[in-house]
C-alpha positions in Angstrom: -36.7 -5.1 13.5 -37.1 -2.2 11.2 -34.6 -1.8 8.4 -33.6 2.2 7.8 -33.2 3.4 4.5 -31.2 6.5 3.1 -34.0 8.1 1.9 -37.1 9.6 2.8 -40.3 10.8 0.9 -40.8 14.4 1.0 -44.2 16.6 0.9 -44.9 16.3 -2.6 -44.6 12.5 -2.4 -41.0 12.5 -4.4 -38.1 10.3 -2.6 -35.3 12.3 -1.5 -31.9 10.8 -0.7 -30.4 11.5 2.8 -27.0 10.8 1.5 -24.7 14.0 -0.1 -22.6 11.8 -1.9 -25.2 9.3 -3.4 -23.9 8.2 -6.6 -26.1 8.6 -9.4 -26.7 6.1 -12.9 -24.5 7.2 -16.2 -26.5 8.7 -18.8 -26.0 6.0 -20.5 -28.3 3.7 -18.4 -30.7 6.1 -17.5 -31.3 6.7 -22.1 -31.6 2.9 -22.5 -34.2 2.0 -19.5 -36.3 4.9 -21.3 -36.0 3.3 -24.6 -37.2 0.3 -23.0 -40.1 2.2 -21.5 -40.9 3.2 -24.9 -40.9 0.1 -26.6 -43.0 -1.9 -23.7 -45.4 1.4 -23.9 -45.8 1.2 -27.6 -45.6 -2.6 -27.7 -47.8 -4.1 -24.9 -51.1 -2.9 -25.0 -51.1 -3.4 -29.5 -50.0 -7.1 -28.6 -52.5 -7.7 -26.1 -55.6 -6.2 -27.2 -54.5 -7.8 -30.8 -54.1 -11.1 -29.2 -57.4 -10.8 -27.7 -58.8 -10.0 -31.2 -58.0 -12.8 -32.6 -59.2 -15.1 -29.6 -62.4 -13.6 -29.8 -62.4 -14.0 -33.9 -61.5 -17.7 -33.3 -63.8 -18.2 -30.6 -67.3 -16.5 -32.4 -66.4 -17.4 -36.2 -65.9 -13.8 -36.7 -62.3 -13.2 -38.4 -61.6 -10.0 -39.2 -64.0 -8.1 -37.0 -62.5 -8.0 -33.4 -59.1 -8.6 -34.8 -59.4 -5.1 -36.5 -61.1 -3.7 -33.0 -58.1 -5.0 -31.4 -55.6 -3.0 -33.8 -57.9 -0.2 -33.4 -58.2 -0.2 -29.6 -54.4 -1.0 -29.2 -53.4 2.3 -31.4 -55.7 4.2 -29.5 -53.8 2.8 -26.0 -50.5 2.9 -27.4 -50.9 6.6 -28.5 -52.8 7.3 -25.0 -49.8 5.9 -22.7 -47.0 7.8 -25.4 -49.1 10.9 -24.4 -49.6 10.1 -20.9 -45.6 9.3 -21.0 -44.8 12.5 -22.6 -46.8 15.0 -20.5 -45.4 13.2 -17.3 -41.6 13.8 -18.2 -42.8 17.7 -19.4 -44.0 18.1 -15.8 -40.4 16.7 -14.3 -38.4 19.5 -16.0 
């Protein structure tokens, strides 16, 4: 059996709602899960890459050396996806 859905994807590849009286999020909800966003954008890949400097520094007996590439790396990610993030919502409007 095939569940049916109230929406449908149209030919750009964007999801379009079938119902007229589709309720839609407050503002309110919509600002804070792109505050989130943010934060796990600007967050995650500094944390990671970080982490995996200082596995690699503990691992090879190098301390500050790939813990500094990691900081390095994770800006250069972090500013990447922000940019990425950025020109994405541009494109929406």
């Amino acid at each position: 059996m095939i569940a049916q859905s109230n929406s449908k994807i149209d030919i750009n590849g964007d999801i379009v709602s079938l119902v007229k009286n589709e309720k839609k999020l407050p503002k309110k909800i919509v600002h804070s899960n792109y505050i989130s966003e943010v934060g796990i954008y600007v967050a995650m890949p500094l944390l990671v890459l970080l982490g995996i400097g200082v596995y690699l520094d503990n691992a090879f007996h190098l301390k500050p050396v790939c813990t500094f590439g990691g900081i390095i790396l994770g800006t250069i990610s972090t500013f990447y996806n922000l940019f990425r993030m950025v020109t994405n919502d541009r494109s929406k409007t």
